[in-house]
N, C-alpha and C positions, 0 to 999 in steps of 0.2 A: 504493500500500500504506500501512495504517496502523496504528499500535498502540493497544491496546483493555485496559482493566484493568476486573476484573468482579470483584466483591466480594460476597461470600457469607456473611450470616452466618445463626445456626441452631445446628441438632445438627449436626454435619459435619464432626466431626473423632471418629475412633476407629469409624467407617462405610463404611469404603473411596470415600468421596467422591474421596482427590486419583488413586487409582488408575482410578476411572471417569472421571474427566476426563480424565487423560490418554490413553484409549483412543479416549475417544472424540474427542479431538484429533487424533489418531493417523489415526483413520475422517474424519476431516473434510480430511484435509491441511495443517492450521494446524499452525505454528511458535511456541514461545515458554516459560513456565514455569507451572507452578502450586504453591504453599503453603501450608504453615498459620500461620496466626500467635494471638496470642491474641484477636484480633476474628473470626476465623472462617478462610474460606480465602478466599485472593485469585488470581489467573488476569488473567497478561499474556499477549497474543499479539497477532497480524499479520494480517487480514482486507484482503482487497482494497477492500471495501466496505462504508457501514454497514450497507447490510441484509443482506451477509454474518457481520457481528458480531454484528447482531441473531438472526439465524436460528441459529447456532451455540449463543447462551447462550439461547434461548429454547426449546432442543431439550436442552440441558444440565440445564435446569430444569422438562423435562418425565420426562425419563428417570433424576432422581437415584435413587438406590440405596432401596429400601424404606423401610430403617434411619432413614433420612437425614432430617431436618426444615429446611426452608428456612422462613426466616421473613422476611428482608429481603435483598435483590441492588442494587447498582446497575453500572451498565455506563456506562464514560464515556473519551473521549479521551485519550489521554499521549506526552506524544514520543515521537516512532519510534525505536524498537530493532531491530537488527535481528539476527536467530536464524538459526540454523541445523539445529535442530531442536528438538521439543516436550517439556520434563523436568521431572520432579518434583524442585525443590531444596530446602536445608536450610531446615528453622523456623525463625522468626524469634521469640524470646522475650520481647521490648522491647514498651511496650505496656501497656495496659487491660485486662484480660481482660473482652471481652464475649459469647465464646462458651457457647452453650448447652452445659453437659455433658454426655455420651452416659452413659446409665448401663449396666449392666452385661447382655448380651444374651445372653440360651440357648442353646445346642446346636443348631446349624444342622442341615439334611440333610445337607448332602454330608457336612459331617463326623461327623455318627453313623455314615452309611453307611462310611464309611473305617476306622472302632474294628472294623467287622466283616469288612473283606476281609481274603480272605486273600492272601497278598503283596504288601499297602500295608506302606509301611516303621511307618506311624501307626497300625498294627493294634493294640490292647491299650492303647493308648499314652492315661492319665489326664487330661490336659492339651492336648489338639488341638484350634487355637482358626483362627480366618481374617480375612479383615478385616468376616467380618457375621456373629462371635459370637465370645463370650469375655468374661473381663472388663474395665470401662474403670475406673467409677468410684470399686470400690474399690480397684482398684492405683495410681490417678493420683496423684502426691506436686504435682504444677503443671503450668504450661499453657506452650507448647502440645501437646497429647495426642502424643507420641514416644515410644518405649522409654526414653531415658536418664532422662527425667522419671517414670519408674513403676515400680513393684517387679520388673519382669521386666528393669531394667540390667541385675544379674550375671547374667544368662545369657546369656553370646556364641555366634550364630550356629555350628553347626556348617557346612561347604563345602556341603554339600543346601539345608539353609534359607536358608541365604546366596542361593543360585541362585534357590531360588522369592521371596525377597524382591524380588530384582533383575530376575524376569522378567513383563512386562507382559501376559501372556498368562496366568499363572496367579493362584488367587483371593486366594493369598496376598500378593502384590505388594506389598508396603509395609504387610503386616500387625507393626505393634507388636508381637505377643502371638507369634509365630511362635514353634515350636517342635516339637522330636520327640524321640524316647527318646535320641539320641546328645546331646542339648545342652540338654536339657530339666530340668524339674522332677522331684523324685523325694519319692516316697512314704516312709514310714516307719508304723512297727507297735508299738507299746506297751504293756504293762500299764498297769492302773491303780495298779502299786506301779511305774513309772518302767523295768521293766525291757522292753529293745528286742527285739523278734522279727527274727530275722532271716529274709533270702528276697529273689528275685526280685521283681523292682515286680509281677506276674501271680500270684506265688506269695501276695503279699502280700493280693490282691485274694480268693484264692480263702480264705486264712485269714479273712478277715472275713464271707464266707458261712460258711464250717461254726461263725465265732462264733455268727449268727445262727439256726442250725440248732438250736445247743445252749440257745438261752435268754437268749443275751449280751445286754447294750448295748451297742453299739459308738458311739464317738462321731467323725463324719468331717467332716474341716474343708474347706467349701465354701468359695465366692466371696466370703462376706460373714462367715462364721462358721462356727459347728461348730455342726452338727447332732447329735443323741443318735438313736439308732433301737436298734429291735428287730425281732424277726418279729411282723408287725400280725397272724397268726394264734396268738400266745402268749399267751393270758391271763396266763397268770404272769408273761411280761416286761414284757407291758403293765405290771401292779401292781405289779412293783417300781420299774419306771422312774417309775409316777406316784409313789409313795413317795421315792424320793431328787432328784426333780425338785420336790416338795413341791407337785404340781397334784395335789387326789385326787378333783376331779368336771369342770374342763373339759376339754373334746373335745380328742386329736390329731389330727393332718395325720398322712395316712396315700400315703405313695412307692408309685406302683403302677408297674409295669413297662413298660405301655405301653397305646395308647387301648382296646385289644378287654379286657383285664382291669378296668379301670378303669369300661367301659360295663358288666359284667358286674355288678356292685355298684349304678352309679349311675342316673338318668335323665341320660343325655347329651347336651347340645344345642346343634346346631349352634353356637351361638352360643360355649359353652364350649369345644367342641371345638377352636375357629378362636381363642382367649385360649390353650390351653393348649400347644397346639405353635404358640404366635408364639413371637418372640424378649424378652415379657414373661413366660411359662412361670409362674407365679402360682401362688398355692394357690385354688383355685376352690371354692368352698360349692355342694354340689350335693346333690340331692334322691336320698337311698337309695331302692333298690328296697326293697318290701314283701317277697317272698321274700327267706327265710334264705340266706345264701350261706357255704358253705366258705370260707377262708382272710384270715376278716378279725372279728377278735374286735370285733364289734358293740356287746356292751355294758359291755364294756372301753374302748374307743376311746373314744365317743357316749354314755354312758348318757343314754336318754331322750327321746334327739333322731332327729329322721326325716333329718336331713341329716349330711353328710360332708365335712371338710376334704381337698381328694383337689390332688395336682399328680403331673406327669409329669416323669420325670430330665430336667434341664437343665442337668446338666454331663457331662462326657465320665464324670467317675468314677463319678457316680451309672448312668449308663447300663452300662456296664458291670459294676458290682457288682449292678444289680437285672436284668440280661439271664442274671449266672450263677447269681442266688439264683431266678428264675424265678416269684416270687411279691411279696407287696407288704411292705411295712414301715414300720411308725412310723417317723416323719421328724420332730423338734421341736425347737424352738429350742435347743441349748447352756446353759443357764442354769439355775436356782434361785430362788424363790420371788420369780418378776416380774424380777429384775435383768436387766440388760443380756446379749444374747449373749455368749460369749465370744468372742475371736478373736485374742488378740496371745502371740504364740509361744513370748514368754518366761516368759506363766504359766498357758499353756493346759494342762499336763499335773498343774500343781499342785492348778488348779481345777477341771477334768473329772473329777479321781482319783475323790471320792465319789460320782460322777453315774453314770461307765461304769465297763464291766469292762475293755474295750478300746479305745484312742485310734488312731486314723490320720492320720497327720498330713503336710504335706506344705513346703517350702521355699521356697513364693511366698508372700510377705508380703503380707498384707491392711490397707491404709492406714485403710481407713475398712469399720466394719462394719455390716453389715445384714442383715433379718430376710427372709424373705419377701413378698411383696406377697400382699394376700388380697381375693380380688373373688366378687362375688356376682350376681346378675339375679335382677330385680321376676319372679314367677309369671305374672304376667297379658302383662305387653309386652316380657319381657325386658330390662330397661333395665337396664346395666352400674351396679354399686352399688361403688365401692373402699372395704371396709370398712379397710384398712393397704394403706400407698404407701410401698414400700422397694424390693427388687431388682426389677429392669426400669424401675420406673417412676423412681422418682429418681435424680438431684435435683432435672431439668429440670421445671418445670413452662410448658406450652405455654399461650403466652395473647396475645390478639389486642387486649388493651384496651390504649390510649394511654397506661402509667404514666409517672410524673415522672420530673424526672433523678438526683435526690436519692437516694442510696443508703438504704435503710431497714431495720431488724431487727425483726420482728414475731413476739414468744416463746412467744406459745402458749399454754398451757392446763397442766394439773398432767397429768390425765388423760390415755391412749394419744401421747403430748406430740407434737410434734414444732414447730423453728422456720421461718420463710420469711425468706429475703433477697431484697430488691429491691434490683437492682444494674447498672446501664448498660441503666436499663427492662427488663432480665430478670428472669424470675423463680425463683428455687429455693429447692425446698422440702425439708427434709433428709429421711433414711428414720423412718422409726417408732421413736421414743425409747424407749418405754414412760411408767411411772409416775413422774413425780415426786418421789413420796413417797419413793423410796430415793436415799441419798445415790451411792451408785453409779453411775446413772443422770442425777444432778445433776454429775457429773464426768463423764460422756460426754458428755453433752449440750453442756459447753461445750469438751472436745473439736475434737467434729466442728465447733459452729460457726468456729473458732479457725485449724481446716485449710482450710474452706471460704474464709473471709476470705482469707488466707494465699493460697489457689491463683488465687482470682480477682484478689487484692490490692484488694477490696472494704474501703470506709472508712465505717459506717453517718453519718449525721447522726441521725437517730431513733432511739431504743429503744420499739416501742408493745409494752404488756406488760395484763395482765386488772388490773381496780380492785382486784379482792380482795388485799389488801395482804399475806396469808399464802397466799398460794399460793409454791411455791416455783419459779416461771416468773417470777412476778413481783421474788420478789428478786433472781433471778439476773439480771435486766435491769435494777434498779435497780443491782446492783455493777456492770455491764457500760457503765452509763450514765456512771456517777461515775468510774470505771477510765478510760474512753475519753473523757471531759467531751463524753456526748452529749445529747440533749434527749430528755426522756422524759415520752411520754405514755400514759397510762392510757386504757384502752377500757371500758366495761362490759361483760357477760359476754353478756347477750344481743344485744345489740348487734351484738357481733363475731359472731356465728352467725349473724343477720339479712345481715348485709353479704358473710359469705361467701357465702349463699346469692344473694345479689343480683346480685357478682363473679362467681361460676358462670355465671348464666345470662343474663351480660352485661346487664345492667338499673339500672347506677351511670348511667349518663347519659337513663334514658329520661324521656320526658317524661310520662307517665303517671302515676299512683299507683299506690303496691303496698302490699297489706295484707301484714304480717309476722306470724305465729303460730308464737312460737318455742317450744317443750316441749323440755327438755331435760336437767331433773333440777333441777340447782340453781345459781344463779349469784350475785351481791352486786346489790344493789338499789339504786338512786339515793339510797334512805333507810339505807343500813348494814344493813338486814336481808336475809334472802336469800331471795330468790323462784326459785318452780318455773318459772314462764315467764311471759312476757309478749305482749301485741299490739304491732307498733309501725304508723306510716305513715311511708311515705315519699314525699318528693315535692322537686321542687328540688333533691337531694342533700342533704336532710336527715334522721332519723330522729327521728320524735316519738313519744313512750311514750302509747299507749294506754288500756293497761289491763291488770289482773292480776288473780290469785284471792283471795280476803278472808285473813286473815292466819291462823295458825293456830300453836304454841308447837313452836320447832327445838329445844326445849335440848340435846337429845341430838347434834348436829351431823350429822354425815358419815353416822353409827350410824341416822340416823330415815330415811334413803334407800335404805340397803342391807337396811333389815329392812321390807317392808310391814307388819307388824303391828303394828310401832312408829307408824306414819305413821298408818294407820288408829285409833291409841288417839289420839293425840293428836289427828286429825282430831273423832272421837266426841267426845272430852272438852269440844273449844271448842264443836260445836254443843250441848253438854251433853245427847248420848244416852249413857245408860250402856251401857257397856265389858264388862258382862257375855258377851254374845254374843262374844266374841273369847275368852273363858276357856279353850278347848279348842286356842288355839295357845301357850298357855304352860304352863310346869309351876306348880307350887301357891308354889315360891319366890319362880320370875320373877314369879309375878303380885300377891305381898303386896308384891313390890321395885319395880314397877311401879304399882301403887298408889299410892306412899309420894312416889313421884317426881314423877307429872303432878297432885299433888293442890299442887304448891308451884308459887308465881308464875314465869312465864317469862318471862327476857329478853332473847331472841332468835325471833323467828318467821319464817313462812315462810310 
């Protein structure tokens, strides 16, 4: 007999990975322990022979858990221990944190099906999570993924949950997030002048439908944040919500009930279908049917557009509040004009006030907040498009290329922002920032990097941040550099879009050339000016600049991208066609004030 230590690392904690080992130890006859630590999970036991060790973790590593992403294992020799049976022992906290973080996973079957039996004790019950759904990443305060480590400590086990925690047999087994109405989280009901409704956690549930019945906003604090919703059949509550939400032409995410209402509006396909009840539950871009349909104010939601921001509840509360309102409903982010979701509980009823009429709120603390993820497919080949990478998908980014050892901070962009760390050659990339431009947004942003650090106990050496010297990604990495005395290097703008696209589709090491045609809007130029896009080549691991479009006068900045007519006068002007022919997209002002403007020297081009 000999003892065998098998190291695991990956997504694999917050997955029911040590619960499926041990079962299936269990099934095998082997003796010994499994853990998690901050490098992943580890598994000691007692094989009579190597190719009985072999076969055991090479059957472990075929059968992990869905959830579950294995990236690196190794299996090797250690002094003999000897067991007497096979258990799941305490965490070990001490350590590197190099485990991939599990981000936060939707509404399983079993337990949707459980919100609706009747005489499950979890029937009604808001919060019913297992160890293959619920949330991980935003309740996680540090590693390694345990209860005490995450906002669901103060709730102690009731004698029931306690028993399914402890029993190897059920799917609960060592689920963190455990929980039911006797020892669980609880709901609450508010105005939006601070005063509490009182009721039943169901009584609660159904006052927020006949909110919706009457016209309300109501606003319901999810996984990541608070959502604002209405009845997506209320024109009027659409227009008001887009009025105090200050969005008054882009589209809403519209909460539909379930896939047969949802195919009743959309074209559904397969492909969508198999994203939207995974355990990623996304906001999916799908193609409206051309028939009118009842119960979904079209050019309220959408004006204009043939498509539809649609997702399916992927929490127990959502499922149940849209199972008893039986139709579908605006779903949108918490917030006001671009800012950050909202989500932190001591100012959530201050800030929501203007937005809803009704708050619902609930007692699990959300560490870290985030938006939804929103994914799309090409028309022609269906090729998955992530147009925003927040719940489901983040933090973890999975990736197969050989990075250094060097811990790194890579800050991103002003625009839809978000930063990546490279850290014990892993990689994570945070949820979806937003904009920049709002100081708000610039204090989450270093936030969440700050918690992140902190959980993994990640120590950057680099700060790489965009050349353009006023973006404000960029100063926050230069304070971030001088703060932490780290070494900070500037990328150009194109550049860094060239190289993601390269890192995508694994092409940093080929030996081949790749032409680069970046179009992108606007980025800072090698010369201080700012160009719409460039060529580049690569080859060797190098990028060499091309070529660009002939120059043409920015002075208007930011202003000459977001107005084509702006772009178009100043394009006319430098080729020196008159500007006449555009006279019918301005009024008789703009265009004496437009005049006066492109006829003076510019010094700034693009």
């Amino acid at each position: 007999m000999q003892s065998w230590h098998l190291h695991i690392s990956g997504q694999v904690q917050g997955v029911g990975f040590r619960p499926f080992v041990y079962r299936l130890a269990l099934a095998a006859g082997l003796k010994g322990w499994v853990k998690n630590t901050k490098d992943g999970v580890h598994l000691v036991f007692n094989a009579p022979t190597a190719d009985r060790a072999k076969q055991f973790s090479e059957q472990l590593l075929a059968q992990a858990p869905s959830i579950a992403h294995i990236t690196h294992y190794k299996l090797s020799i250690v002094p003999f221990q000897a067991f007497t049976e096979f258990q799941i022992v305490h965490s070990q906290e001490h350590g590197v944190a190099s485990v991939l973080l599990s981000p936060d996973f939707g509404l399983c079957a079993d337990c949707r099906q459980e919100l609706h039996a009747e005489g499950n004790r979890r029937k009604d019950y808001a919060f019913t999570t297992c160890t293959y759904c619920g949330p991980r990443f935003s309740i996680t305060r540090a590693l390694p993924y345990d209860r005490p480590l995450t906002t669901m400590a103060p709730f102690s086990f009731c004698q029931k949950c306690q028993q399914e925690y402890h029993t190897p047999s059920n799917r609960r087994y060592f689920s963190q997030t455990n929980s039911c109405p006797a020892c669980g989280i609880e709901l609450k009901l508010y105005t939006c002048t601070g005063v509490q409704l009182r009721g039943a956690q169901s009584d609660l549930l159904d006052q927020v439908v006949q909110f919706w019945r009457r016209g309300k906003i109501v606003a319901l604090k999810g996984i990541g944040g608070y959502l604002l919703t209405c009845d997506a059949a209320n024109a009027s509550a659409i227009t008001q919500l887009r009025q105090r939400k200050c969005r008054p032409s882009k589209p809403l995410v519209v909460l539909f009930p379930d896939e047969a209402s949802l195919a009743a509006y959309t074209h559904l396909s397969k492909e969508a279908r198999r994203m939207l009840t995974s355990h990623i539950a996304p906001v999916a871009i799908l193609p409206l049917r051309q028939e009118t349909q009842a119960g979904v104010a079209r050019r309220e939601i959408a004006p204009g557009l043939t498509k539809l921001g649609a997702m399916l509840p992927y929490t127990p509360l959502y499922e149940l509040l849209l199972t008893r309102f039986g139709a579908a409903v605006v779903a949108t982010s918490g917030n006001c004009g671009g800012q950050p979701i909202i989500y932190a509980d001591a100012s959530a009823l201050d800030e929501l006030a203007p937005l809803a009429d009704y708050i619902l709120v609930h007692n699990r603390e959300i560490v870290l907040p985030q938006d939804d993820s929103v994914i799309q497919w090409s028309s022609r080949y269906q090729q998955r498009i992530i147009l925003r990478r927040a719940r489901g998908l983040a933090p973890t980014l999975r990736s197969a290329y050989p990075w250094q050892t060097d811990d790194v901070l890579a800050m991103g962009a002003d625009m839809k922002s978000t930063f990546a760390l490279l850290h014990q050659q892993q990689v994570y990339v945070s949820p979806y920032l937003g904009d920049l431009t709002d100081v708000v947004t610039q204090e989450n942003h270093r936030k969440i990097f700050e918690h992140l650090c902190g959980v993994l106990q990640a120590h950057p050496t680099h700060v790489l941040t965009d050349a353009h010297p006023q973006y404000a990604s960029t100063q926050l990495g230069r304070h971030t550099a001088v703060q932490r005395d780290l070494q900070l290097v500037s990328i150009p703008h194109h550049e860094a879009h060239f190289a993601a696209i390269l890192g995508e589709h694994q092409l940093m090491d080929t030996d081949s050339p790749v032409l680069g045609v970046i179009w992108d809007g606007t980025g800072l130029g090698a010369d201080g000016q700012i160009w719409g896009g460039e060529l580049f080549d690569y080859r060797h691991g190098q990028i060499k600049h091309l070529a660009q479009l002939d120059y043409f006068a920015n002075s208007l900045g930011d202003k000459l991208a977001r107005e084509p007519r702006l772009c178009a006068w100043s394009l006319l002007t430098c080729a020196q066609f008159g500007q006449e022919r555009l006279k019918p997209a301005f009024s008789a002002r703009e265009y004496a004030f437009y005049q006066q403007f492109f006829a003076r020297p510019a010094h700034l081009h693009t």
